[in-house]
KOLLOZA-126596 format. One line per field, with one value per residue (C-alpha): x, y, z; residue number from 1; residue in one letter. Coordinates in Angstrom, 1 decimal. Each point is the difference from the previous one (the first is absolute). Layout:
<pts>
east: (X:...)
north: (Y:...)
up: (Z:...)
bator: (NUM:...)
vomi: (a:...)
</pts>
This chain:
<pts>
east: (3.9:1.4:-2.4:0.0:-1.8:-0.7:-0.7:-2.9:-2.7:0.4:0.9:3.9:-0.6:-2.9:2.6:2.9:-2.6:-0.7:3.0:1.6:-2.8:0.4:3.9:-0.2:-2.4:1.4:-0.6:-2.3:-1.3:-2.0:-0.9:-0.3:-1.4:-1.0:-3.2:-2.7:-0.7:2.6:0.8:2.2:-0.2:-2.7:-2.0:0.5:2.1:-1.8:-3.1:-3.4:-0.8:2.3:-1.3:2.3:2.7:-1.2:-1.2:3.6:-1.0:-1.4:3.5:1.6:-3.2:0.9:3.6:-1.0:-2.1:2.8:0.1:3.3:-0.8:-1.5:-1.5:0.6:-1.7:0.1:3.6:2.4:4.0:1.6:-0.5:-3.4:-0.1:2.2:3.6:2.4:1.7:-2.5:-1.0:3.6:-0.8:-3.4:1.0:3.1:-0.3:-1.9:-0.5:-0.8:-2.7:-1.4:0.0:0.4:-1.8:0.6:-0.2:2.4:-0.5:0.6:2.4:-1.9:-1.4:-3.8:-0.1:-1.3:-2.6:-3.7:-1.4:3.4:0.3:1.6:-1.6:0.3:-1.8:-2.5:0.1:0.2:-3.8:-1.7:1.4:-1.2:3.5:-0.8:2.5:-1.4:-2.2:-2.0:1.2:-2.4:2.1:-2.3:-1.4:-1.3:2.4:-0.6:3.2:3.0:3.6:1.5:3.5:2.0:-0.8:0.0:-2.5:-1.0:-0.4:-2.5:-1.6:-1.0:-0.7:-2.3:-1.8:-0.5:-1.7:-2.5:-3.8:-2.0:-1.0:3.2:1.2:-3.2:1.2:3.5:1.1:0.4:-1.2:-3.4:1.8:2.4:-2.6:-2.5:2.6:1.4:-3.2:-1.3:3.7:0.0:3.4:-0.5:3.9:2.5:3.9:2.3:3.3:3.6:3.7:0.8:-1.3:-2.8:2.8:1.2:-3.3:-0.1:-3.9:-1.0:-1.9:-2.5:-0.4:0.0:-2.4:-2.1:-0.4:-1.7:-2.9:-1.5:-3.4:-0.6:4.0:2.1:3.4:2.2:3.4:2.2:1.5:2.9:0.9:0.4:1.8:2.8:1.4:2.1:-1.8:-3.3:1.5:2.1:-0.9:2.0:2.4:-2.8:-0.9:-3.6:-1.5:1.1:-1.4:-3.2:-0.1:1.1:-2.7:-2.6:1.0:-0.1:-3.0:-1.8:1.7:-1.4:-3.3:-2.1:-1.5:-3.7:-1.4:-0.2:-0.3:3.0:3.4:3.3:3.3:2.6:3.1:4.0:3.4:-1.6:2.2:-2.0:2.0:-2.9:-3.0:-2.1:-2.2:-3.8:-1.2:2.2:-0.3:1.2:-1.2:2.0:3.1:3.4:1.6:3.1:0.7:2.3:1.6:1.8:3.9:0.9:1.5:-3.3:-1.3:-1.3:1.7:-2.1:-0.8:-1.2:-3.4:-2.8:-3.9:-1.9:-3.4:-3.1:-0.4:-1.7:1.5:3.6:0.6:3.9:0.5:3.5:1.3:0.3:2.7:1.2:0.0:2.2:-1.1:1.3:2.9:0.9:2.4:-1.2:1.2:-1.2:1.0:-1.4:-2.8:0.8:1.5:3.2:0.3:1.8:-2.7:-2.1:2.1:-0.1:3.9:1.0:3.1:0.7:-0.9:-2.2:-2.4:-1.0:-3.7:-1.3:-0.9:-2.1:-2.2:-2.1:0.3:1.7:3.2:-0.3:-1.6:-3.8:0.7:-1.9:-3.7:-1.9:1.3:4.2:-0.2:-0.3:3.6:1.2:-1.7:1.0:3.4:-0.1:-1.7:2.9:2.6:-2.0:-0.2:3.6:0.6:-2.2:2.3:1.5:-3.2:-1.7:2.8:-1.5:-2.8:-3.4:-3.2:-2.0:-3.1:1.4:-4.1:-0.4:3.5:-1.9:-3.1:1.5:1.8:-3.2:-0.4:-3.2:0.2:-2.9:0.2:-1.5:-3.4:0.2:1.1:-3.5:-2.2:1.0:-0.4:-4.0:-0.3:0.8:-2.1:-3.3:1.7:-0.6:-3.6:-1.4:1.1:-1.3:3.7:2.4:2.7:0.7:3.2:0.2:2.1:1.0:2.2:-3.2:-2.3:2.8:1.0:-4.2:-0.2:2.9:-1.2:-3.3:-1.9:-2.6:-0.3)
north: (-20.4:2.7:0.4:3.6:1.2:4.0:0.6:3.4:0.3:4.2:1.6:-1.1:-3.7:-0.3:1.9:-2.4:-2.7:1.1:0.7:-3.3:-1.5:1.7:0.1:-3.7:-3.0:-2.5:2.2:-0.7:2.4:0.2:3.0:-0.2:2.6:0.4:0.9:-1.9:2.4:1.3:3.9:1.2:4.1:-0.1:-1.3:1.1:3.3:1.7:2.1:-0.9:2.7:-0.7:-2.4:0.6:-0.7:-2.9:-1.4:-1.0:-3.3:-1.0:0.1:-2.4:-1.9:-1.0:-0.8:-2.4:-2.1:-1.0:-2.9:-0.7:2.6:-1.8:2.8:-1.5:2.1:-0.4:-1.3:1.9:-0.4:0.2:-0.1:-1.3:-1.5:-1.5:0.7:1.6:-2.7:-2.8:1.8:-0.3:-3.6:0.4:2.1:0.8:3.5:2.0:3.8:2.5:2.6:0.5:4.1:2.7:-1.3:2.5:3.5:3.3:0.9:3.8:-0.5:2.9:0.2:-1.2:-1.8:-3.0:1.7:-1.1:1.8:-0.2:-2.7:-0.8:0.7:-2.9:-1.7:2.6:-1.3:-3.6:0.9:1.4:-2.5:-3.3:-1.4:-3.1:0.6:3.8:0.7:2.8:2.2:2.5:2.1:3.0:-0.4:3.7:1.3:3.5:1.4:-2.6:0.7:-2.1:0.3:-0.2:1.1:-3.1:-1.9:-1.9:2.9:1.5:-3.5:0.1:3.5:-0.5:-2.8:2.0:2.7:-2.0:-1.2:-2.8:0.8:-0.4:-2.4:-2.2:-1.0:-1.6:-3.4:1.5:-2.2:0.9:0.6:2.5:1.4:0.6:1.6:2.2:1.4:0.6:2.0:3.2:1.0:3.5:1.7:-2.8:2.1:-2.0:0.7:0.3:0.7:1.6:1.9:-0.4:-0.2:-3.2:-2.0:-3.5:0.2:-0.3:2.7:-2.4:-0.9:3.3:1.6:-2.7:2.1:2.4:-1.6:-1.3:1.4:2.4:-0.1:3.3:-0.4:2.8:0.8:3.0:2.0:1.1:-3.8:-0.5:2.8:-0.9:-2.6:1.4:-2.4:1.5:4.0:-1.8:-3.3:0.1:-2.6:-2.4:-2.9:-0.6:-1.2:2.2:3.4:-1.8:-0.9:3.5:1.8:-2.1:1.0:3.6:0.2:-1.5:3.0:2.4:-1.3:1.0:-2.6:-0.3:-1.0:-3.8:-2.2:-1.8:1.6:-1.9:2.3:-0.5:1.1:0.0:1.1:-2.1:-3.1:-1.6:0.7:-2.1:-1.1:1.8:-2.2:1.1:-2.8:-2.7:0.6:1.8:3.8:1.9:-0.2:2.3:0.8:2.3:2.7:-1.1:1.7:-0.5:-0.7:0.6:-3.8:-1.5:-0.6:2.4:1.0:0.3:3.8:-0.8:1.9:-2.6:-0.5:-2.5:-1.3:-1.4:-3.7:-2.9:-2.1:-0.3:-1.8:-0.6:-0.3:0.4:-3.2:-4.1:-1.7:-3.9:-2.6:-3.2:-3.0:-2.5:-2.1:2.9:2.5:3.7:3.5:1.9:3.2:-0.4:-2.2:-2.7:-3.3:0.1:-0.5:0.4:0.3:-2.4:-2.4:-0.2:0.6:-1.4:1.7:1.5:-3.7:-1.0:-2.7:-2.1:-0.5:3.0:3.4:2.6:3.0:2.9:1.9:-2.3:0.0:3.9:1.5:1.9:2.1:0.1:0.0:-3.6:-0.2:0.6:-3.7:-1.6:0.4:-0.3:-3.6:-0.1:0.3:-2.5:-2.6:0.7:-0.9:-2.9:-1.4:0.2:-2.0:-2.7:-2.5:-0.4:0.4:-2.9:-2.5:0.1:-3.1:1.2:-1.2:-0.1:1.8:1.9:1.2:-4.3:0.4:3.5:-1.9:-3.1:2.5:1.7:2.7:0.7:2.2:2.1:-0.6:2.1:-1.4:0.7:3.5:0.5:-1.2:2.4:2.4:-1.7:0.4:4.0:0.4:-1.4:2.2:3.2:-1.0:-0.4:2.9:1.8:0.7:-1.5:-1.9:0.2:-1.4:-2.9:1.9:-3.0:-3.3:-2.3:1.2:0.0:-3.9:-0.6:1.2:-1.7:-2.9:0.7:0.7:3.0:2.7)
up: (-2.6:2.3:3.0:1.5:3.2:0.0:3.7:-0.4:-2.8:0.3:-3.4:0.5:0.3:-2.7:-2.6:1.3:-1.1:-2.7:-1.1:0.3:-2.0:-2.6:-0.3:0.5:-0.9:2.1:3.5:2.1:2.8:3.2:1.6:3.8:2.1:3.6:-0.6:-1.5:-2.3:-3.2:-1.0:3.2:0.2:-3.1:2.0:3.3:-0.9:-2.4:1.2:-0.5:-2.0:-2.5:-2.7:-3.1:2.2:2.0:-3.7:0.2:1.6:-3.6:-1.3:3.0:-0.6:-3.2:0.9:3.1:-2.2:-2.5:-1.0:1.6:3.4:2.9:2.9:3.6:2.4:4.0:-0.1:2.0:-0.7:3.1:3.9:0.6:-3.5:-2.6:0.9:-2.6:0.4:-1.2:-2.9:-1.4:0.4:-2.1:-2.4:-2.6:1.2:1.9:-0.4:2.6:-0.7:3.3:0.2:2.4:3.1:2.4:0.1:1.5:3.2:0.4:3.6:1.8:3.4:0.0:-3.2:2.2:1.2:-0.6:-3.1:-1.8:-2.6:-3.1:-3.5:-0.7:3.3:-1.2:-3.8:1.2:1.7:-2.9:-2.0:1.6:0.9:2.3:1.8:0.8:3.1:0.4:2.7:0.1:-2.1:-0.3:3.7:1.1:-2.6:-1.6:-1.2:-2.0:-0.7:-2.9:0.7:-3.9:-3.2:-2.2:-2.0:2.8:2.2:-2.7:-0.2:3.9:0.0:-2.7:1.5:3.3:-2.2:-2.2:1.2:-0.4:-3.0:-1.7:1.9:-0.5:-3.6:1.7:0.8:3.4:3.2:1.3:3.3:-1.2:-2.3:3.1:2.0:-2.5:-1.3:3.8:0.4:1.6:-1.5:-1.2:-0.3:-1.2:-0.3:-2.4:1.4:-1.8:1.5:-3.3:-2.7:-2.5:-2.6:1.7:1.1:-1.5:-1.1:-3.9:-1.5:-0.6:3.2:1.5:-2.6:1.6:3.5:-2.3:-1.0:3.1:1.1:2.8:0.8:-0.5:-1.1:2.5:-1.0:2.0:-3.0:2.7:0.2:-3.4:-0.6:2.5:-2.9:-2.3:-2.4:0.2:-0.5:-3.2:-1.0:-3.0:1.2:0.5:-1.4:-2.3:3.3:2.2:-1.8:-0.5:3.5:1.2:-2.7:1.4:3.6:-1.1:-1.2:3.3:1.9:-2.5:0.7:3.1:1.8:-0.7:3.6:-0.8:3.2:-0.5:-0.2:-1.2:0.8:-2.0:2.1:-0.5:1.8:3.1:1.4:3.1:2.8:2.6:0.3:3.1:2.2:1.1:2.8:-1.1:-3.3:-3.5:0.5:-2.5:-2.0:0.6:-3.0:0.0:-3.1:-2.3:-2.5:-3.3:0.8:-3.6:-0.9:-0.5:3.7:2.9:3.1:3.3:1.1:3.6:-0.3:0.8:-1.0:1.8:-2.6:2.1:-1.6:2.1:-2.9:-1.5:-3.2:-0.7:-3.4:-0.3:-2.3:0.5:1.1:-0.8:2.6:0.5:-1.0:1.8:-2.0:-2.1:0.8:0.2:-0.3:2.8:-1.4:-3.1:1.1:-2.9:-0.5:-1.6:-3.6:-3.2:-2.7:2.2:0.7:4.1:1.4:3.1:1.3:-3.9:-1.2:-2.2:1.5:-3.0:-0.6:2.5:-1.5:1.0:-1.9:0.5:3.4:1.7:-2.6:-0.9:2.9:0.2:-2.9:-3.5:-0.6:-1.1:-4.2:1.6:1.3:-3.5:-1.0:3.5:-0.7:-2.9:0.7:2.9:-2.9:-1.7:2.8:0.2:-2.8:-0.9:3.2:-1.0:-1.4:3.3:1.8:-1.8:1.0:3.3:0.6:1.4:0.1:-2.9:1.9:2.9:1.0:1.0:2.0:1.6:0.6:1.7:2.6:1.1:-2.2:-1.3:-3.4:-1.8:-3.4:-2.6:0.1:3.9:-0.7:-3.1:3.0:2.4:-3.4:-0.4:3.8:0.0:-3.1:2.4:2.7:-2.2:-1.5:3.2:1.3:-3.1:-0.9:-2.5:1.0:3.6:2.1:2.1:3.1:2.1:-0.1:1.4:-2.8:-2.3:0.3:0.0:-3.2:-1.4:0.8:-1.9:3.2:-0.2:2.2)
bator: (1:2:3:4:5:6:7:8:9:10:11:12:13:14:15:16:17:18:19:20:21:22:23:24:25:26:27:28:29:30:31:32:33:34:35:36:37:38:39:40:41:42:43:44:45:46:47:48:49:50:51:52:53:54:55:56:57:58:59:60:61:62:63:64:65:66:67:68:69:70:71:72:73:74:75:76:77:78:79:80:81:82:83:84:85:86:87:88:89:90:91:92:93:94:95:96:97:98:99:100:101:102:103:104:105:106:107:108:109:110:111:112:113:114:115:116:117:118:119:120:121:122:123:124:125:126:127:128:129:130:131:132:133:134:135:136:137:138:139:140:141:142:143:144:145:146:147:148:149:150:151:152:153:154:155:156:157:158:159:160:161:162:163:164:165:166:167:168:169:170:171:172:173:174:175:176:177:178:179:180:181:182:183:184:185:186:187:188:189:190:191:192:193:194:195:196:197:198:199:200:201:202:203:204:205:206:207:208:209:210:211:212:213:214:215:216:217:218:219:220:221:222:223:224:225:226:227:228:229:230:231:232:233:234:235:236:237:238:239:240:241:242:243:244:245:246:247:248:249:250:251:252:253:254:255:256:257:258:259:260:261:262:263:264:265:266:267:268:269:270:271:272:273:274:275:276:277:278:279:280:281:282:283:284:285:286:287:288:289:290:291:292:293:294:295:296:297:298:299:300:301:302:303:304:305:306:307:308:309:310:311:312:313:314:315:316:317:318:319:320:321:322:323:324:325:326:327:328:329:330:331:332:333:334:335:336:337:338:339:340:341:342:343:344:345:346:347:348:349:350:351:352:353:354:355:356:357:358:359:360:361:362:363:364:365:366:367:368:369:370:371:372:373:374:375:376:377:378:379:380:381:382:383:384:385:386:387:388:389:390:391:392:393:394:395:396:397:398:399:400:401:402:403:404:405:406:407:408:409:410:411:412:413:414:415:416:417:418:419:420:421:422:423:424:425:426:427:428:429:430:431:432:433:434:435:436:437:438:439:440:441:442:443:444:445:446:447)
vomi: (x:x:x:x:x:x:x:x:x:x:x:x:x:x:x:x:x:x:x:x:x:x:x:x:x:x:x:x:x:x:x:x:x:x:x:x:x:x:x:x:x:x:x:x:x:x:x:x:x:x:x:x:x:x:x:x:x:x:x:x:x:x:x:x:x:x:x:x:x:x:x:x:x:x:x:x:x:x:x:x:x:x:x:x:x:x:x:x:x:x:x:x:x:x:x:x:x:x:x:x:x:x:x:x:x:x:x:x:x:x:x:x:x:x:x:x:x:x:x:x:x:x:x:x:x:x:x:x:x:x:x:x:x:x:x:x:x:x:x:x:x:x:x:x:x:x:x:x:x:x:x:x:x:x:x:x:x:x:x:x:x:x:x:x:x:x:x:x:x:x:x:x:x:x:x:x:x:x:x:x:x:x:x:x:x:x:x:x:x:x:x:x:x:x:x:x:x:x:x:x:x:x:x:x:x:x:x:x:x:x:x:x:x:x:x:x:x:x:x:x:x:x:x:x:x:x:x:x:x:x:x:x:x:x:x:x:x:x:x:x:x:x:x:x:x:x:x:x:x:x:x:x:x:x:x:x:x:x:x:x:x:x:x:x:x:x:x:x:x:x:x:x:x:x:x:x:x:x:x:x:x:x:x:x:x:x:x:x:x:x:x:x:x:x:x:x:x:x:x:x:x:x:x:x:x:x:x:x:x:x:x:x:x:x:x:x:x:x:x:x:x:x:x:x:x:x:x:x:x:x:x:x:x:x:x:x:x:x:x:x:x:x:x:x:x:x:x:x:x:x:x:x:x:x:x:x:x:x:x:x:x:x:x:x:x:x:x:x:x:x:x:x:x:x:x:x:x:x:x:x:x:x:x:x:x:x:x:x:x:x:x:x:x:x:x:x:x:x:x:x:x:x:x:x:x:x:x:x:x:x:x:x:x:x:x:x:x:x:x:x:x:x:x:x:x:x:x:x:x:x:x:x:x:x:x:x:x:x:x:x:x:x:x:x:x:x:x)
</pts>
């Protein structure tokens, strides 16, 4: 029996999973994760608001109660946890799914300032990370600047727009909920250094802007017009036109006088971020424009925007884990198909997949060949790798060094305990947004 520790239960590691179960009878795998609770970004990525997608964690379900797939939650690999090290001892390998953890920093003046924050400290919030805090995001805030035009900049954008009402539904924590509904964000500006042509949204997702209640969709016609894209799109691809016709049509449309405004804007890199008594007052942005290869060339004509709050949604970013080595460039551990390289080496019975081996690229269904081609490495390694003694149940070796897993029937009573959370707040599922009430639960404590 080859035993196999996937270190993340996100989408990458539950397709690893399953993947080597089904490729081979005789493997045995346990998913570790840091949290106590399984899904990764499903479950603490994808907004609130968006059931279909978040139904997702149905499909991982099913996979982390195999037969032969054992989900170890609360059991960090590395410092302040298991070393890498000692699960080479456990296991006959070990891969690496363990994300993006980190995200870009823009490198302008004031990005420090309070009011400016990642979108994903912001996501991490609304999401009930427990390792989030509420910092009073939306403290006295009436104007918001969402700097990139991606999926998750739409996502936050979004969830700045919408009420209680909509929001009510959500798995959202009550806290979040409460503060977003009492919000007195009325103009959010989702910002992009390029052209519409170019922005990393869906149409899906962007469509979605459209749809909320009492929010105006605002977009400049003389912005849109600056990329050669927009004028022509012939040379676009399916996405692009549909994203550029849907654009169009916004800036076609007069605004109707709703009370909340969300401004799409483009040809805008920040440039700094203004203080107002200690704190984020408004956004610089300098005019960029088109430099004919594909990118944008700065103009030196400025526009400050009046925000109190500054979400930077400008992509993730890999972070070492300690006994691997890392690519700070690419902000991935080395690899050739998965296989971990150490100095161009292959280190035998390490491998890594999802963001970590290819980078923060691809939406949720492009990690299950990247999985599945990391099973494959594996498995074709595994007469070696089985030569190696270890113990027959590495969670008893875990155990007798202090570590104190959440196994799956942990992880369905902190399920049963959010459930209660929801009906007696007259909601449906609601949840749990901290460590201490997390670990209660697990261990079949009620709220």
């Amino acid at each position: 029996m080859l035993r196999v520790a996937v270190v993340g239960s996100g989408p990458s590691g539950c397709y690893t999973a399953q993947s080597l179960v089904q490729q081979n009878p005789e493997v045995r795998v346990d998913v570790l994760d840091r949290l106590p609770c399984p899904y990764g970004l499903v479950r603490y990525g994808v907004a609130p608001d968006h059931e279909k997608i978040k139904s997702l964690q149905n499909n991982l379900r099913t996979i982390l109660e195999h037969d032969r797939v054992r989900f170890l939650g609360g059991v960090q690999a590395g410092p302040g946890g298991v070393p890498v090290a000692r699960l080479r001892e456990l296991y006959h390998a070990v891969v690496y799914c363990v994300g993006a953890a980190t995200d870009r920093h823009l490198g302008i003046p004031g990005e420090e300032l309070p009011g400016s924050w990642s979108a994903t400290q912001f996501v991490s919030w609304y999401s009930a990370h427990p390792d989030a805090v509420d910092a009073g995001f939306l403290r006295e805030a009436r104007s918001a600047v969402v700097i990139g035009v991606g999926n998750v900049a739409v996502d936050v954008t979004r969830m700045l727009a919408r009420g209680l009402a909509e929001l009510s539904p959500t798995d959202m924590p009550q806290a979040a909920l409460a503060t977003l509904a009492a919000s007195q964000v009325t103009e959010i500006h989702m910002v992009g250094r390029r052209g519409p042509s170019q922005a990393r949204f869906t149409t899906k997702e962007l469509r979605e802007l459209g749809t909320l209640p009492e929010t105006d969709v605002i977009v400049d016609p003389a912005e849109l017009a600056l990329d050669p894209g927009y004028t022509d799109p012939s040379a676009l691809t399916a996405v692009q036109r549909r994203n550029v016709e849907v654009l169009r049509g916004w800036a076609e449309t007069p605004p109707s006088g709703a009370p909340r405004r969300i401004r799409l804007r483009f040809f805008l890199r920040p440039a700094a971020l203004l203080a107002e008594r200690g704190h984020v007052g408004a956004v610089r942005f300098e005019r960029t424009a088109p430099d004919g290869h594909g990118g944008v060339t700065g103009t030196g004509r400025f526009e400050d925007v009046e925000a109190q709050l500054a979400l930077r949604s400008v992509g993730y970013r890999g972070v070492p884990l300690e006994g691997l080595p890392f690519a700070p460039d690419s902000g991935t551990v080395p690899n050739l198909a998965g296989r971990v390289l150490r100095e161009g080496v292959v280190t035998p019975g390490e491998y890594v997949a999802g963001w970590i081996k290819r980078g923060p690229t691809g939406v949720i269904g492009t990690n299950r060949p990247c999985a599945k081609e990391t099973a494959t490495s594996l498995l074709e390694d595994a007469p070696a790798l089985a030569m190696k003694a270890v113990p027959d149940d590495p969670l008893a070796a875990l155990r007798a060094e202090g570590t104190d897993a959440v196994e799956w029937t942990g992880w369905q009573s902190i399920e049963r305990a959010e459930a209660e959370l929801g009906a007696s707040l007259g909601r449906g599922v609601v949840k749990l947004p901290d460590w201490q009430s997390l670990m209660n639960a697990a261990q079949g404590n009620r709220l």
